[in-house]
TIRO-2110 file (N, C-alpha, C; in Angstrom, 1 decimal):
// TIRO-2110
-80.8, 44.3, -17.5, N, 1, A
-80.6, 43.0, -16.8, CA, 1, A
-81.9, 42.5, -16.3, C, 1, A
-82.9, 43.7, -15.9, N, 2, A
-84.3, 43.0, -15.3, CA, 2, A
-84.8, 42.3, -16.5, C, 2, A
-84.8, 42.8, -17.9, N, 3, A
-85.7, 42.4, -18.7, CA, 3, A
-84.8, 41.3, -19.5, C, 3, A
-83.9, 40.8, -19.2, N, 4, A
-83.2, 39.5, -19.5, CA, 4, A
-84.1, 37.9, -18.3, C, 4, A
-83.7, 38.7, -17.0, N, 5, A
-84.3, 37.8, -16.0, CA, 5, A
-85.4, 38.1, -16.6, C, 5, A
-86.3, 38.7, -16.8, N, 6, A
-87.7, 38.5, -16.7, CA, 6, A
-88.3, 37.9, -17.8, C, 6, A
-87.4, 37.8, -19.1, N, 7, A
-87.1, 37.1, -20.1, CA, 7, A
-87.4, 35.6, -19.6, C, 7, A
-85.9, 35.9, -19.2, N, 8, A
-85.7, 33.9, -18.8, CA, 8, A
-86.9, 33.3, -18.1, C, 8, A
-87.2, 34.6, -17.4, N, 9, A
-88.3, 33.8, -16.1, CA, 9, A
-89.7, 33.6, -16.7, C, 9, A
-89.9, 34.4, -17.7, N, 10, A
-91.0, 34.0, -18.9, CA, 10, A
-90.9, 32.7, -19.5, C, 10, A
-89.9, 32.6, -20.0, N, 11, A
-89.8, 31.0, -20.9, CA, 11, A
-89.7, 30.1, -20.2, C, 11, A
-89.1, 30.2, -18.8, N, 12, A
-89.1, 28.9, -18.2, CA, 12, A
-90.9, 28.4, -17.8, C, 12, A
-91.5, 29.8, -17.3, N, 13, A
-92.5, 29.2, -17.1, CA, 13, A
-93.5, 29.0, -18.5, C, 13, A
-93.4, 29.5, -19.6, N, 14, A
-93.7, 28.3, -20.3, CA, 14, A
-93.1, 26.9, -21.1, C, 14, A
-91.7, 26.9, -20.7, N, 15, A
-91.6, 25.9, -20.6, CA, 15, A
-92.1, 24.8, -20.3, C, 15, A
-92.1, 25.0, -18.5, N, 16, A
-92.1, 24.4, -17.6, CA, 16, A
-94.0, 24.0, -17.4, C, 16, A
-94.6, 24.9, -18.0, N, 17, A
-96.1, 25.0, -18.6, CA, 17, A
-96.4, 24.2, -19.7, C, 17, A
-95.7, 24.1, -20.8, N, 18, A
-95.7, 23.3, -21.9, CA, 18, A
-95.6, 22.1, -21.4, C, 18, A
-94.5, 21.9, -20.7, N, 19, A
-94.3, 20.3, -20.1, CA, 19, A
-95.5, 19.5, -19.3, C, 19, A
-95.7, 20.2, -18.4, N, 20, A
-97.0, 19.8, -17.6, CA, 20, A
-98.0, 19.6, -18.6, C, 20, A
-98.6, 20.4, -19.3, N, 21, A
-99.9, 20.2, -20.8, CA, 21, A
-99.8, 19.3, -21.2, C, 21, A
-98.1, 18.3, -21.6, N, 22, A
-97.8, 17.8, -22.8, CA, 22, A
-97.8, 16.6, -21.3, C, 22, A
-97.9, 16.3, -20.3, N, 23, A
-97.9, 15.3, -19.0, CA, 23, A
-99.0, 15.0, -19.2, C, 23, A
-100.1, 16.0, -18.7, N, 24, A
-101.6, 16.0, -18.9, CA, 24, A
-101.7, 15.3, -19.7, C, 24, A
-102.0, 15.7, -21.0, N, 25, A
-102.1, 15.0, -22.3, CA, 25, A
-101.5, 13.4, -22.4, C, 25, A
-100.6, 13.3, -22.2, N, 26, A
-100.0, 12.3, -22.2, CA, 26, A
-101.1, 11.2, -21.0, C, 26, A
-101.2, 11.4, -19.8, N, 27, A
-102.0, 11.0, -18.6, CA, 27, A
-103.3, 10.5, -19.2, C, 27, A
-104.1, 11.7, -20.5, N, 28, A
-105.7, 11.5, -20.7, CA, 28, A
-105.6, 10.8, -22.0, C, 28, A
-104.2, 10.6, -22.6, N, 29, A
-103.9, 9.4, -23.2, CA, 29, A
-104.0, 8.1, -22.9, C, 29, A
-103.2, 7.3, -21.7, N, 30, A
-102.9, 6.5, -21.1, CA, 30, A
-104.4, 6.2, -20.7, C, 30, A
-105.4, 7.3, -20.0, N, 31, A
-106.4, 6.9, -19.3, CA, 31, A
-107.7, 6.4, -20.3, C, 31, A
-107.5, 7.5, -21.6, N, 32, A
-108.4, 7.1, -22.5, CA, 32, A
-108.1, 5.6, -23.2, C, 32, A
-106.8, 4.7, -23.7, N, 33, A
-106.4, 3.6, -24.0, CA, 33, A
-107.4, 2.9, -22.6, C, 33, A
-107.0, 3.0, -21.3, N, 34, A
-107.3, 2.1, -20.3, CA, 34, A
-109.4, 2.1, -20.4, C, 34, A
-109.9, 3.5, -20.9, N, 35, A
-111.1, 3.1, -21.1, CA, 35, A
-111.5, 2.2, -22.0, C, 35, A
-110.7, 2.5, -23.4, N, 36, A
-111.3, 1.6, -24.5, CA, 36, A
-111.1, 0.0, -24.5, C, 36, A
-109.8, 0.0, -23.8, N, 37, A
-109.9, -1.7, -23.3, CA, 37, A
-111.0, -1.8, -22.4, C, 37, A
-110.8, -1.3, -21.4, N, 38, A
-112.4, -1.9, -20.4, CA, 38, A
-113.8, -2.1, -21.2, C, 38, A
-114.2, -1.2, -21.9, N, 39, A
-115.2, -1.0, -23.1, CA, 39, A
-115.2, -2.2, -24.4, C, 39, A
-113.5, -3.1, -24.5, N, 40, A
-113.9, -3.9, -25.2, CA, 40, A
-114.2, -5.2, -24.9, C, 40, A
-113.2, -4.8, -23.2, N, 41, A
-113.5, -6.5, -22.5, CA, 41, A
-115.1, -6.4, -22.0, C, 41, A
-115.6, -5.5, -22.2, N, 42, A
-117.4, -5.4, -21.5, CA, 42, A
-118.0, -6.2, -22.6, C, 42, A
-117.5, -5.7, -24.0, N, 43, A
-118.3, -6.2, -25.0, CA, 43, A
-118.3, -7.8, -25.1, C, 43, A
-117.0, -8.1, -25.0, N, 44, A
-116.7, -9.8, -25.0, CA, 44, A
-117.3, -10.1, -24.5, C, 44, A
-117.2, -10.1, -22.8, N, 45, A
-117.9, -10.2, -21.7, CA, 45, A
-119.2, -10.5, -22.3, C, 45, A
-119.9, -9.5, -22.5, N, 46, A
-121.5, -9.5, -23.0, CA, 46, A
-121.8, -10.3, -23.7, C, 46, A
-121.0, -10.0, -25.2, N, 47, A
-121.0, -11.6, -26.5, CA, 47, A
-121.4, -12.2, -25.5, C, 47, A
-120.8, -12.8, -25.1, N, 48, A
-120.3, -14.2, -24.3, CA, 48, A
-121.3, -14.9, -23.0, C, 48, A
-121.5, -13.8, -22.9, N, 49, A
-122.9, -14.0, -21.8, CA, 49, A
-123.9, -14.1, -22.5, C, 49, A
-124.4, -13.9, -23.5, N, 50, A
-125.3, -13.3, -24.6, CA, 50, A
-125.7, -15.4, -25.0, C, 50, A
-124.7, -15.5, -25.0, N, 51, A
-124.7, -17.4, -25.7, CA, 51, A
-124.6, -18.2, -24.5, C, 51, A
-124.6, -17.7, -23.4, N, 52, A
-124.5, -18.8, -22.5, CA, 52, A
-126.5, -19.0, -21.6, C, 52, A
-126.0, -20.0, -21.2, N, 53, A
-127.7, -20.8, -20.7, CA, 53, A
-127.5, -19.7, -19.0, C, 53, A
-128.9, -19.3, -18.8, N, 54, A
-129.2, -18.4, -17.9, CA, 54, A
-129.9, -19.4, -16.8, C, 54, A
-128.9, -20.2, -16.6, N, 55, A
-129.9, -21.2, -14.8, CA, 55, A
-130.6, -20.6, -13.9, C, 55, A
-130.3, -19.4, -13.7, N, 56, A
-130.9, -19.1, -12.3, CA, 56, A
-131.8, -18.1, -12.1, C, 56, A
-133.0, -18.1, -11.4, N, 57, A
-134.6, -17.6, -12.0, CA, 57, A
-134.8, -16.7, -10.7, C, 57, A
-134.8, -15.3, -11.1, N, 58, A
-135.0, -14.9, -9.4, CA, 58, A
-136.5, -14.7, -8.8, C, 58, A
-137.3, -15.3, -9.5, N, 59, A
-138.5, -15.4, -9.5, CA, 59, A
-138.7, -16.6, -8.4, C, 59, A
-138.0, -17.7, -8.5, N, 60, A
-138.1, -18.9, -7.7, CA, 60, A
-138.4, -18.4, -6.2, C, 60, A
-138.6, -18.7, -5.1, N, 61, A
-138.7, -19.3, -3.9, CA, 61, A
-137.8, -20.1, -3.4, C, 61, A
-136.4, -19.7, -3.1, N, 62, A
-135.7, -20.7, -2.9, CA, 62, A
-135.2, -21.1, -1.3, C, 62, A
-136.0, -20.8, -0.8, N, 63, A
-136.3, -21.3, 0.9, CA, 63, A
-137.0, -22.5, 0.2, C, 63, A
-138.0, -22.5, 0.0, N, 64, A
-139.6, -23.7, -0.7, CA, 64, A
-138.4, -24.9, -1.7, C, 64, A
-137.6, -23.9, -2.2, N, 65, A
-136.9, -24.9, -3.2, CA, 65, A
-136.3, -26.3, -2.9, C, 65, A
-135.2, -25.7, -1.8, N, 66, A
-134.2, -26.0, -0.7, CA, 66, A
-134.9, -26.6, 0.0, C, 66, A
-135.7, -26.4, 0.0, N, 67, A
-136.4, -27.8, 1.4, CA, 67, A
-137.2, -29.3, 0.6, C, 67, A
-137.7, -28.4, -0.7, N, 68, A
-138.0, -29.7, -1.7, CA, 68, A
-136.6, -30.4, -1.7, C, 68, A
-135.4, -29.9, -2.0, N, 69, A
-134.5, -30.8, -2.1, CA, 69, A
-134.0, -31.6, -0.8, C, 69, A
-133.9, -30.9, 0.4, N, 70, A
-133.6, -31.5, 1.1, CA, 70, A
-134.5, -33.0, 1.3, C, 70, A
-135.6, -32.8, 1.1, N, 71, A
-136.5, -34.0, 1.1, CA, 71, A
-136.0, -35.2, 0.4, C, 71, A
-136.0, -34.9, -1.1, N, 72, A
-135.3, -35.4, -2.1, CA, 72, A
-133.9, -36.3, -2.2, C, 72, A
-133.2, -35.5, -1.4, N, 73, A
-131.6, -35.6, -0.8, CA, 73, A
-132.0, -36.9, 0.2, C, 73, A
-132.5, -37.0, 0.5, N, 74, A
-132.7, -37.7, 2.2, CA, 74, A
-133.0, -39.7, 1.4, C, 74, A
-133.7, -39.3, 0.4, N, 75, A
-134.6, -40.2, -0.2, CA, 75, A
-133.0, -40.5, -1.5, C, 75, A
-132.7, -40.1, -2.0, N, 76, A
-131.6, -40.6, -2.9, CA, 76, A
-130.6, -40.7, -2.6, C, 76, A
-130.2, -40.3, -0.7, N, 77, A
-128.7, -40.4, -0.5, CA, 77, A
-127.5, -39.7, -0.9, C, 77, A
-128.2, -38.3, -1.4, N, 78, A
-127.3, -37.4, -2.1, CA, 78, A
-127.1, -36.5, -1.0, C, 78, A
-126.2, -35.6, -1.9, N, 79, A
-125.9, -34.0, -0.8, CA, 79, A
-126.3, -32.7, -2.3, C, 79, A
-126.5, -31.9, -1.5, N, 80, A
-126.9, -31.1, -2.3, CA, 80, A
-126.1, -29.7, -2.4, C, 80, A
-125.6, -29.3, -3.5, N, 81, A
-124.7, -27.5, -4.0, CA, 81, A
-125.8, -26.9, -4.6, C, 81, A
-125.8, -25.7, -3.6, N, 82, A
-126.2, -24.2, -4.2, CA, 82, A
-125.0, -23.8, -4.8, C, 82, A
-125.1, -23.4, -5.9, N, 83, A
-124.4, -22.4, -6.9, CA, 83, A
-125.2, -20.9, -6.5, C, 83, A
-124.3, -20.7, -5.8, N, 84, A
-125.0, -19.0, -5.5, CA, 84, A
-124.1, -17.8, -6.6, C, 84, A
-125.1, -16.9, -7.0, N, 85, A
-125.1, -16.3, -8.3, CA, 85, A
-126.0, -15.8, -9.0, C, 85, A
-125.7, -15.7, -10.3, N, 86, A
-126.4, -14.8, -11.3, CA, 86, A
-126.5, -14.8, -12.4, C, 86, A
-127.4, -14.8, -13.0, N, 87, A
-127.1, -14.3, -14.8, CA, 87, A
-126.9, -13.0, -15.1, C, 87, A
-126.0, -12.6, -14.5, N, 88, A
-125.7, -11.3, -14.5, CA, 88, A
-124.2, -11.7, -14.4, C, 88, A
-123.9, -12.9, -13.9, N, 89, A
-122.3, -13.1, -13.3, CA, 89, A
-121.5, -14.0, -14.6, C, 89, A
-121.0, -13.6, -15.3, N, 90, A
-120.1, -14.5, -16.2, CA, 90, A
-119.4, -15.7, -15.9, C, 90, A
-119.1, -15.6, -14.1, N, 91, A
-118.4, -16.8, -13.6, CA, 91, A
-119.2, -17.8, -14.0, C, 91, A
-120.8, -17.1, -13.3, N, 92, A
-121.4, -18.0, -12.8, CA, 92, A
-121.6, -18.9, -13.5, C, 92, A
-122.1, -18.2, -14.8, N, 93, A
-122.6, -18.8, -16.0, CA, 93, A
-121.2, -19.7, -16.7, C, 93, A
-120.1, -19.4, -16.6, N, 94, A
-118.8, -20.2, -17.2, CA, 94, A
-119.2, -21.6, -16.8, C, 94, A
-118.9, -21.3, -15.3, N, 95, A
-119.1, -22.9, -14.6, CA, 95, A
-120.4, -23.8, -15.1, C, 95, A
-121.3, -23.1, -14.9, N, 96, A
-122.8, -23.8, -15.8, CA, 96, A
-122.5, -24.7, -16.4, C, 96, A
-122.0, -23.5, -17.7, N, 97, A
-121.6, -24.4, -18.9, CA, 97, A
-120.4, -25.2, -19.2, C, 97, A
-119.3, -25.0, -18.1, N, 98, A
-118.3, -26.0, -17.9, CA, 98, A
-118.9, -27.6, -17.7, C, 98, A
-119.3, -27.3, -16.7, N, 99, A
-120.1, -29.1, -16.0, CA, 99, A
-120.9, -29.6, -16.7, C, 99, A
-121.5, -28.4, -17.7, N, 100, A
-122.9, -29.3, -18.7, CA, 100, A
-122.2, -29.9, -19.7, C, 100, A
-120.7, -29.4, -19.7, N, 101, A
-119.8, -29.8, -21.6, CA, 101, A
-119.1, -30.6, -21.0, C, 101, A
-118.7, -31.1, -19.9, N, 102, A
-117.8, -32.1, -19.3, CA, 102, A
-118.3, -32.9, -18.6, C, 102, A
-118.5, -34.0, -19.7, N, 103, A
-119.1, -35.4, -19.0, CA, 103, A
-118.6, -36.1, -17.7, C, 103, A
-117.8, -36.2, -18.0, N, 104, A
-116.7, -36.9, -16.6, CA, 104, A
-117.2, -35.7, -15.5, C, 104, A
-117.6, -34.2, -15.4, N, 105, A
-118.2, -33.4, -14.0, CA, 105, A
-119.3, -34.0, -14.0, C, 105, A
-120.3, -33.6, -15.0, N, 106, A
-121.6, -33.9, -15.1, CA, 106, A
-122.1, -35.1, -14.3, C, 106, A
-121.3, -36.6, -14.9, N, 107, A
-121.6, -37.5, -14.0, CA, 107, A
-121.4, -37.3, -12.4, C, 107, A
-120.6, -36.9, -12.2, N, 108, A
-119.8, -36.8, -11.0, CA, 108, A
-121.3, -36.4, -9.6, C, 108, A
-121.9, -35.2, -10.5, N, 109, A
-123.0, -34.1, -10.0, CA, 109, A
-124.5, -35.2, -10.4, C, 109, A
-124.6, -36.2, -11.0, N, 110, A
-125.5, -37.0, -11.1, CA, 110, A
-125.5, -38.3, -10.3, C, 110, A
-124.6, -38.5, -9.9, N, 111, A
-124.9, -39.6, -9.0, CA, 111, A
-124.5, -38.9, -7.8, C, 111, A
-123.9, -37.8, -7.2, N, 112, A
-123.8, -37.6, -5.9, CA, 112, A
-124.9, -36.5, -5.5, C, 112, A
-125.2, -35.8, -6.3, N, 113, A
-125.6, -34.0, -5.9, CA, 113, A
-127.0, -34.1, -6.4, C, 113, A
-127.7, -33.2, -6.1, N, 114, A
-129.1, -32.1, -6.5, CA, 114, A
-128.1, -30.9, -6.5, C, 114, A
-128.1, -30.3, -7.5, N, 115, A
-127.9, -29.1, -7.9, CA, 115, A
-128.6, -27.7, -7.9, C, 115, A
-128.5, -27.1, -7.5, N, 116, A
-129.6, -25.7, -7.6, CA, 116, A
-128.6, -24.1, -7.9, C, 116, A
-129.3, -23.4, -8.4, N, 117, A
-129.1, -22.4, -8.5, CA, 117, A
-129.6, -21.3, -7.7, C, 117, A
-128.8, -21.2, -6.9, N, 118, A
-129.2, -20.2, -5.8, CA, 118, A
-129.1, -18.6, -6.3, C, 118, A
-130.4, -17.8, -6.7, N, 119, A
-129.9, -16.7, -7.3, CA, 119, A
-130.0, -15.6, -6.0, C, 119, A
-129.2, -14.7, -7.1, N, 120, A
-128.6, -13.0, -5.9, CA, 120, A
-128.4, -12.4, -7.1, C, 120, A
-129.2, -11.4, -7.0, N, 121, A
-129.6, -10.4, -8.0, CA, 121, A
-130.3, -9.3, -7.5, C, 121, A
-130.1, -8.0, -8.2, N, 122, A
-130.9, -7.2, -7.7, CA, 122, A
-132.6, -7.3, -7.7, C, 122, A
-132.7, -8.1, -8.4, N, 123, A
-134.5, -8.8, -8.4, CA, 123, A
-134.7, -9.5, -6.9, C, 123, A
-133.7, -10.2, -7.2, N, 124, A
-134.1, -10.9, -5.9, CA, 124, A
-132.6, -11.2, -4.9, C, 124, A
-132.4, -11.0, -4.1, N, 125, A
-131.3, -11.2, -3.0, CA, 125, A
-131.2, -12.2, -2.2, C, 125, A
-132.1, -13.2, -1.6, N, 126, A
-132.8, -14.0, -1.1, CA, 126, A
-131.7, -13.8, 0.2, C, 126, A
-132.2, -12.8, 0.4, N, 127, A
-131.3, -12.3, 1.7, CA, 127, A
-131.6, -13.3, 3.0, C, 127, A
-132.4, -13.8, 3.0, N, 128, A
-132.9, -14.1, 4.7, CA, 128, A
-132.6, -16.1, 4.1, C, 128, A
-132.5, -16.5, 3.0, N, 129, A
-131.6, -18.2, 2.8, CA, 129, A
-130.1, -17.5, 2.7, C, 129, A
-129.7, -16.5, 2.3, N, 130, A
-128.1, -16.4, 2.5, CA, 130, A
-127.4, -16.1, 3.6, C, 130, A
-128.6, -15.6, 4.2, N, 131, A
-128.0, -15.1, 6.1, CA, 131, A
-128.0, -16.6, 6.5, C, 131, A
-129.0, -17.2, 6.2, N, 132, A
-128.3, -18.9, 7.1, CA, 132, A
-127.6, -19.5, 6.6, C, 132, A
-127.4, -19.1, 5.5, N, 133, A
-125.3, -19.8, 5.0, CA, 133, A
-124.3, -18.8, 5.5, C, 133, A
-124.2, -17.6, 6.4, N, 134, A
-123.6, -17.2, 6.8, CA, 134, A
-123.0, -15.9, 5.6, C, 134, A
-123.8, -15.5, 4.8, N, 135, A
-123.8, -14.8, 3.1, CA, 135, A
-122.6, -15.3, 2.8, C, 135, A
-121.9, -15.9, 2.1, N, 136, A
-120.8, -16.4, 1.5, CA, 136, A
-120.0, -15.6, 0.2, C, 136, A
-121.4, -14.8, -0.1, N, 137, A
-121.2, -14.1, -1.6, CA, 137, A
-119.9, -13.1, -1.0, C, 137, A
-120.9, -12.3, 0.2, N, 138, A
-119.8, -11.5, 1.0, CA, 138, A
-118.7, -11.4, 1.1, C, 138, A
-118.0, -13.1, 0.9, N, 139, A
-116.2, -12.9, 1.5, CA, 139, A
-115.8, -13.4, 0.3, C, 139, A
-116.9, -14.3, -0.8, N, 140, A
-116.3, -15.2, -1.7, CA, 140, A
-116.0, -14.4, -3.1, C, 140, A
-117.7, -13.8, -3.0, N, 141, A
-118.2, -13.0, -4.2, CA, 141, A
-118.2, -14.4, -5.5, C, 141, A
-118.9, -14.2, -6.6, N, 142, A
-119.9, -14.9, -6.5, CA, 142, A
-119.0, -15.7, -8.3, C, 142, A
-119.2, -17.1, -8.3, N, 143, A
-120.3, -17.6, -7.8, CA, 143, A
-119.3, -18.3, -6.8, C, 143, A
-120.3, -18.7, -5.5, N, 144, A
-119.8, -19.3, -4.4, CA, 144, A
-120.5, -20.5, -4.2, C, 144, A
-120.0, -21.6, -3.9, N, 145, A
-120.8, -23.1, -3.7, CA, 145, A
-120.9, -22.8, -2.0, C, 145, A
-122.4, -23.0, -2.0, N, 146, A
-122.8, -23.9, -0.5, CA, 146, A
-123.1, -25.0, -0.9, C, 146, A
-122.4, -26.4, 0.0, N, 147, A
-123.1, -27.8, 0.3, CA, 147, A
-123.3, -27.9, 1.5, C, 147, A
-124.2, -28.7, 1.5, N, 148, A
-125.1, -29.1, 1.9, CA, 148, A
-125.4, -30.7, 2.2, C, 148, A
-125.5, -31.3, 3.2, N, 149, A
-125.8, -32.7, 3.7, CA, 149, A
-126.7, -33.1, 3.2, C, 149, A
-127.5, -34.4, 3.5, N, 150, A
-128.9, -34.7, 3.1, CA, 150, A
-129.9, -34.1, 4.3, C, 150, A
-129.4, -34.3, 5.4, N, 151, A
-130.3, -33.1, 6.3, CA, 151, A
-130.3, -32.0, 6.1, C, 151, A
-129.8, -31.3, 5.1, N, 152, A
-129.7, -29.8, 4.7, CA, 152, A
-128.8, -28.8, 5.9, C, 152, A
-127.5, -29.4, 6.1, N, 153, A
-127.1, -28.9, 7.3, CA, 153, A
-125.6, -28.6, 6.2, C, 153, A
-125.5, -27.2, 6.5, N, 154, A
-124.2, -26.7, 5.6, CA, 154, A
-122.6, -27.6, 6.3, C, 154, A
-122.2, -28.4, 5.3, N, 155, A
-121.0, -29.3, 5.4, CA, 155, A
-119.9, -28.0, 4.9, C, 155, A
-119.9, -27.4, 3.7, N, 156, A
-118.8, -26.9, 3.4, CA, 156, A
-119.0, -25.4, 2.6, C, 156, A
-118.5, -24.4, 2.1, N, 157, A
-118.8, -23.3, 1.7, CA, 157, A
-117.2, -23.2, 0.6, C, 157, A
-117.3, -23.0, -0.6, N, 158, A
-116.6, -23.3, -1.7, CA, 158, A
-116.3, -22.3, -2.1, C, 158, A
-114.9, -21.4, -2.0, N, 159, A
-114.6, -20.3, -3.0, CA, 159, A
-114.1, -20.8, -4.5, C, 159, A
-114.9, -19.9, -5.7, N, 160, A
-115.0, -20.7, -7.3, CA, 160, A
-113.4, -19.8, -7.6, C, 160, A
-112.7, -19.2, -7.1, N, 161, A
-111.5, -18.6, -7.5, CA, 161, A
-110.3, -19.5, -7.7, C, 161, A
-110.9, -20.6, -6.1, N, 162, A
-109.5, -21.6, -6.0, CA, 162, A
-110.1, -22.7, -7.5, C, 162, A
-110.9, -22.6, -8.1, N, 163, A
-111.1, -23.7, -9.2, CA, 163, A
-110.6, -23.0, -10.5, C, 163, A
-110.6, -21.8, -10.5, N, 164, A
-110.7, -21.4, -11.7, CA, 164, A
-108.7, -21.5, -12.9, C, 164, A
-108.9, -21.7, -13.6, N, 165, A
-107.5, -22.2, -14.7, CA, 165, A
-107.6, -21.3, -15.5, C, 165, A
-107.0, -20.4, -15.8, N, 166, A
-106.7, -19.6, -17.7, CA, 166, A
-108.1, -18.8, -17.3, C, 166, A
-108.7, -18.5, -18.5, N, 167, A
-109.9, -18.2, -18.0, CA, 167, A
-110.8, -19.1, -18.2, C, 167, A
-111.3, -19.9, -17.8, N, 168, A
-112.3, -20.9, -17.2, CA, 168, A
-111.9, -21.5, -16.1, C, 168, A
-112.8, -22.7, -15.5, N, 169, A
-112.2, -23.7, -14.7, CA, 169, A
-111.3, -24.6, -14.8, C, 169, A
-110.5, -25.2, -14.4, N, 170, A
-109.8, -26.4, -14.1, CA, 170, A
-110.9, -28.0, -14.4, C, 170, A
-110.6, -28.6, -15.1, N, 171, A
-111.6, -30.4, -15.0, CA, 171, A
-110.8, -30.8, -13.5, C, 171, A
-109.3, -30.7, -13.2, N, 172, A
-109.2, -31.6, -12.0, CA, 172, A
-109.6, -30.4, -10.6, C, 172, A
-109.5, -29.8, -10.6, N, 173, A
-109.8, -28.8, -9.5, CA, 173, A
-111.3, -28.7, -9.2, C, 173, A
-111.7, -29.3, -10.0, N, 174, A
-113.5, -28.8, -9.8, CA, 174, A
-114.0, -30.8, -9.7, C, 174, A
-113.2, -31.1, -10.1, N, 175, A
-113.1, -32.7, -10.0, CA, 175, A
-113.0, -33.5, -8.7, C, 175, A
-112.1, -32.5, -8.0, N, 176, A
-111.6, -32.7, -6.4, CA, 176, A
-112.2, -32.6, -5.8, C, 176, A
-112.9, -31.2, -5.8, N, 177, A
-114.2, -30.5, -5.1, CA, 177, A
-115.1, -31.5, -5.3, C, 177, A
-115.8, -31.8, -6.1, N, 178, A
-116.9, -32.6, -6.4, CA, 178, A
-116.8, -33.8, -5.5, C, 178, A
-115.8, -34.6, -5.9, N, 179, A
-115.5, -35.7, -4.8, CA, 179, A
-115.1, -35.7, -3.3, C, 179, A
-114.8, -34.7, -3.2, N, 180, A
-114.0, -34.5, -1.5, CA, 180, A
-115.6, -34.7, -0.9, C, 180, A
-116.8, -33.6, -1.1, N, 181, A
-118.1, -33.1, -0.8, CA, 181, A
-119.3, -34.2, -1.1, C, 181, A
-118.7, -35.2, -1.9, N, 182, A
-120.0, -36.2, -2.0, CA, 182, A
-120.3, -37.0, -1.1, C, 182, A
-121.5, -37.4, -1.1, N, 183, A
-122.0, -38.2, 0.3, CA, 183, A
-120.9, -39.4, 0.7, C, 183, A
-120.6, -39.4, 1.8, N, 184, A
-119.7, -40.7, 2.5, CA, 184, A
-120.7, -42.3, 2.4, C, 184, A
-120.0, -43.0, 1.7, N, 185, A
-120.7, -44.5, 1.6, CA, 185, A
-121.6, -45.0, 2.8, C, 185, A
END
């Protein structure tokens, strides 16, 4: 009778051994699929960054920059958007090339705005111009619009998530923004 139980109590635990292996396995299935998708959307990603126009220079001075424009602003009656960001950031870069392919933004950003590209990168962080926007990147993550007055006095701080449609932007959501933010007559 022992060597019956001790029988049974053998197979169950490999059973019950087999089952867990065949869980495992199954688990470093699931996990290995979930790597090779991330691995393909990196590559798209890349492509895709790979063809887009790289605006933002972390070489620049963009304290020196920002005050050139504020000057500028004052003298044309404009307000001015940091696009805070990266060429490292695919948003960032989306939107770039959204507004440069869409006439109807483009104009919108030509008669109201000076534009800049505010970069944050590991080259450069421009930690001590993002601390006087209050870092935006922080809560927004990136890319995040600061505007800006013609006295260079922050009017508004823009999360790019509420713009974004499918995967790119919206024309009327980024259309609204633009006009809500342009200088008052």
């Amino acid at each position: 009778m022992r060597k019956v139980k001790s029988l049974i109590l053998g197979l169950g635990v490999l059973v019950l051994g087999n089952t867990v292996l065949k869980a495992q396995s199954a688990e470093k299935t699931v996990q290995t699929q979930a790597q090779l998708e991330a691995i393909a959307k990196k590559k798209i990603a890349d492509e895709e960054k790979a063809k887009l126009k790289k605006p933002y220079d972390a070489k620049a001075d963009a304290e020196k920059d920002i005050e050139a424009l504020v000057a500028q602003a004052k003298k044309e009656n404009k307000n001015i958007i940091l696009q805070a960001g990266g060429n490292w950031c695919i948003w960032c870069l989306r939107f770039n090339d959204f507004v440069e392919k869409t006439p109807e933004l483009q104009s919108i950003v030509d008669e109201n705005y000076l534009y800049y590209h505010l970069n944050y990168s590991p080259d450069n962080k421009n930690e001590k111009v993002f601390s006087k926007y209050g870092n935006p990147g922080d809560k927004f993550g990136y890319p995040v619009f600061i505007v800006l007055d013609q006295t260079g006095k922050m009017i508004h701080v823009q999360d790019s998530a509420v713009l974004e449609q499918d995967k790119g932007y919206g024309v009327e959501k980024v259309k609204e923004f633009f006009n809500q933010w342009k200088p008052k007559a």
